[in-house]
C-alpha positions in Angstrom: 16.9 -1.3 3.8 18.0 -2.0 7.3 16.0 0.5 8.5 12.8 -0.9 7.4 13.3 -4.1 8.6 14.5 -3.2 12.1 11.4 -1.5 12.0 9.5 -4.9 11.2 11.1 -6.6 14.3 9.6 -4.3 17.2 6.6 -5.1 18.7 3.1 -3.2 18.0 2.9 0.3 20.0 -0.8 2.2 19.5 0.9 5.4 20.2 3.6 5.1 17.6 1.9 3.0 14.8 3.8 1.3 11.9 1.6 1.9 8.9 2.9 0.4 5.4 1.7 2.5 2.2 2.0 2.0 -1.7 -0.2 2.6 -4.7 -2.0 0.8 -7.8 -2.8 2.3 -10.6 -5.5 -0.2 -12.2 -7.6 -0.3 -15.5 -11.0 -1.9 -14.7 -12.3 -3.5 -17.9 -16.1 -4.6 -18.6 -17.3 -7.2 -20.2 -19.0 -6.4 -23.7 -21.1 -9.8 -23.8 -22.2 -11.3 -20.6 -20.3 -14.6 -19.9 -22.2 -18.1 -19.6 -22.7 -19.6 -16.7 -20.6 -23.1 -16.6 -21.7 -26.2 -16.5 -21.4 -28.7 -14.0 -17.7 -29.9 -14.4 -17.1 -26.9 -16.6 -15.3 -23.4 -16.2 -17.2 -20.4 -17.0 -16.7 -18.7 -20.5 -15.8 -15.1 -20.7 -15.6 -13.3 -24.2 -12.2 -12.2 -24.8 -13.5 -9.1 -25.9 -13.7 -6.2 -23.5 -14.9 -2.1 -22.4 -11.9 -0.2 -20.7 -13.6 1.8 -18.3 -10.8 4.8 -17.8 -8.3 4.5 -14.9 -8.1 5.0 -11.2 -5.7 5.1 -8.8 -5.4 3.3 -5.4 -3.9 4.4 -2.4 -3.1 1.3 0.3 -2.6 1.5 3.7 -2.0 -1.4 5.8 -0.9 -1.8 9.7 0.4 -5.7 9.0 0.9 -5.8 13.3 -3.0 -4.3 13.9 -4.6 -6.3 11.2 -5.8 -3.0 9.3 -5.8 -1.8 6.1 -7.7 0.9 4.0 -8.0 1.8 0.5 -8.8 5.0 -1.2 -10.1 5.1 -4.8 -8.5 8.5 -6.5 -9.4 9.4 -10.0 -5.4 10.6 -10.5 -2.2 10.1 -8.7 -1.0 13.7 -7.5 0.9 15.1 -5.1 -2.3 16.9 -4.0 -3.7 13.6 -3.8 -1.1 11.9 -1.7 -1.3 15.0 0.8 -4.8 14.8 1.4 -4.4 10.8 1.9 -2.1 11.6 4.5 -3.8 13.8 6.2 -6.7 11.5 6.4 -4.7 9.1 7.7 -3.1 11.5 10.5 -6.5 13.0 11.8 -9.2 10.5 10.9 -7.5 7.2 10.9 -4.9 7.5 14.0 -5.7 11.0 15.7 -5.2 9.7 19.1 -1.4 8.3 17.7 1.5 10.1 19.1 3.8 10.1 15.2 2.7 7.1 12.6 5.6 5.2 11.4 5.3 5.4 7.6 6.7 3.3 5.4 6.9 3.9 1.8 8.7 4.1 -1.7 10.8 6.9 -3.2 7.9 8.1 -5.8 8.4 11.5 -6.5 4.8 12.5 -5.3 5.7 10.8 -1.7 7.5 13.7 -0.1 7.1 15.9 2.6 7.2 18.6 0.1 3.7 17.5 -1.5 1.9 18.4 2.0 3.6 22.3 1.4 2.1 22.7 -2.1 -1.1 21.5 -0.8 -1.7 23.2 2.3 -1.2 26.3 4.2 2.5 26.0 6.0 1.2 26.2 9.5 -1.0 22.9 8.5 1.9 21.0 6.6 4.1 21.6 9.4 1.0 19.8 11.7 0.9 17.5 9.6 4.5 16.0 9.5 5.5 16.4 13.1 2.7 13.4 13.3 4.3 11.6 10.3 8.1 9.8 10.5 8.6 9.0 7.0 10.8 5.2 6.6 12.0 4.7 2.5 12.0 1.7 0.8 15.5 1.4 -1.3 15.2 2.2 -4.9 14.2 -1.4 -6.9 13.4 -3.0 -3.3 9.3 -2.5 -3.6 9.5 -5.8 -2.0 10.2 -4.6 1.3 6.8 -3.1 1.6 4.5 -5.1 3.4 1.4 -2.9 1.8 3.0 -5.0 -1.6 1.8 -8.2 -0.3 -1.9 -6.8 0.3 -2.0 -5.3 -3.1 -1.3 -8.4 -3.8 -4.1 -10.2 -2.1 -6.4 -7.1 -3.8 -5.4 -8.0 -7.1 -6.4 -11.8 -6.7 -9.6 -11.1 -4.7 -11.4 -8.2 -6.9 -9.0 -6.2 -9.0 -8.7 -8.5 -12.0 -12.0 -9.1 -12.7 -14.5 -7.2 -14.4 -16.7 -4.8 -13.3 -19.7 -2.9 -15.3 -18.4 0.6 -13.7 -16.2 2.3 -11.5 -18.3 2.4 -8.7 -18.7 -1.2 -8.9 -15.1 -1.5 -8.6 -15.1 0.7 -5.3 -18.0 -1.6 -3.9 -15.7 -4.9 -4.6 -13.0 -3.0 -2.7 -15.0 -1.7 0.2 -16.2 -4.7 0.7 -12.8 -7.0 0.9 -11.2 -4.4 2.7 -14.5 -4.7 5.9 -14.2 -8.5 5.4 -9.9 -8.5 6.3 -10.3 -5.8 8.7 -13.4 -8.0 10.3 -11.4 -11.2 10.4 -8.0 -8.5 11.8 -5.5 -10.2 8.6 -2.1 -9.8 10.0 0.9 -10.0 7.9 3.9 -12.6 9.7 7.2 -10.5 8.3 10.1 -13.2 8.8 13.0 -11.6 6.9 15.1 -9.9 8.9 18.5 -7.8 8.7 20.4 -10.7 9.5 18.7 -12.4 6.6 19.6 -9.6 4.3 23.1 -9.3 5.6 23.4 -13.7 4.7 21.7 -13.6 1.6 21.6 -10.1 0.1 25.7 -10.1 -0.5 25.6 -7.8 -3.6 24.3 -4.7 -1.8 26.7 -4.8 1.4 30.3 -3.3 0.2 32.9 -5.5 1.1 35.4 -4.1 3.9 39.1 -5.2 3.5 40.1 -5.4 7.5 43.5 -6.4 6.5 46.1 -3.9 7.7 49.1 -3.0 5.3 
């Protein structure tokens, strides 16, 4: 945990960029009546009744410090997947970076391991000498910062319906320019010392009394 948030107190470095990633699985759902437009003093009504449209998968990336973030629409969440969103995020997204500071969760498709099953060794190898991987604590999802822009996702065009897939990826490409237009930092205040005053149940306690 400590870790992590050290890594949230040092200042933004282009060569060494700190880049928080997570992922959504999300159901979009269309509506099988069209709603009616409300009325002056009135909220609009929506049938209850709905079309599930399948699933998709969404992989975040956000640099809280740069005011950036992406968001790739996958059709499954693999480890083949995950690899080729890294790569993309090592040669398209930062190829001039020195190493990108990844911070993630302990999923068992985020692992080094996923690049080797994916790609020739040689590449793999390429591919993580760019990458420093930072882990989230198990149950601590919390702590990463690509959470709170999920978040913002969800409220903004992930709950509400869509008449397709590709509808869905138009709502999302199109919040994702509007942030990254307007450069929508994210102000991370909690801190290890924080942790260390509040978080008392995962610190051990240390007995400093001598016998």
């Amino acid at each position: 945990m400590e870790d992590v948030l050290d890594l949230y107190e040092e200042e933004d470095d282009p060569h060494s960029p700190t880049v928080c990633f997570d992922e959504k699985l999300v159901a979009p759902e269309a509506d099988v009546r069209p709603s009616v437009p409300a009325k002056p003093g009135q909220v609009e009504r929506i049938d209850y009744e709905y079309e599930r449209l399948g699933t998709a998968n969404l992989f975040f990336f956000v640099e809280p410090l740069a005011g950036w973030r992406h968001v790739e629409m996958t059709q499954q969440r693999t480890r083949r997947d995950y690899a080729h969103c890294i790569r993309w995020l090592v040669d398209e997204a930062y190829p001039h970076a020195e190493y990108i500071r990844l911070v993630q969760d302990n999923l068992n498709t985020h692992t080094a391991a996923a690049l080797y099953e994916t790609f020739e060794p040689a590449e793999a190898r390429r591919l993580l000498q760019r990458i420093e991987f930072h882990y989230t604590p198990k149950h601590a999802s919390w702590l990463n910062m690509a959470e709170i822009e999920i978040g913002i996702f969800t409220r903004g065009c992930l709950s509400r319906r869509v008449q397709s897939l590709s509808e869905l990826r138009q709502r999302i490409a199109t919040l994702e320019s509007e942030r990254n237009a307007q450069r929508c930092t994210i102000s991370w205040r909690f801190t290890c010392n924080d942790a260390r005053d509040k978080l008392h149940d995962l610190y051990p306690v240390i007995n400093n009394k001598l016998d």
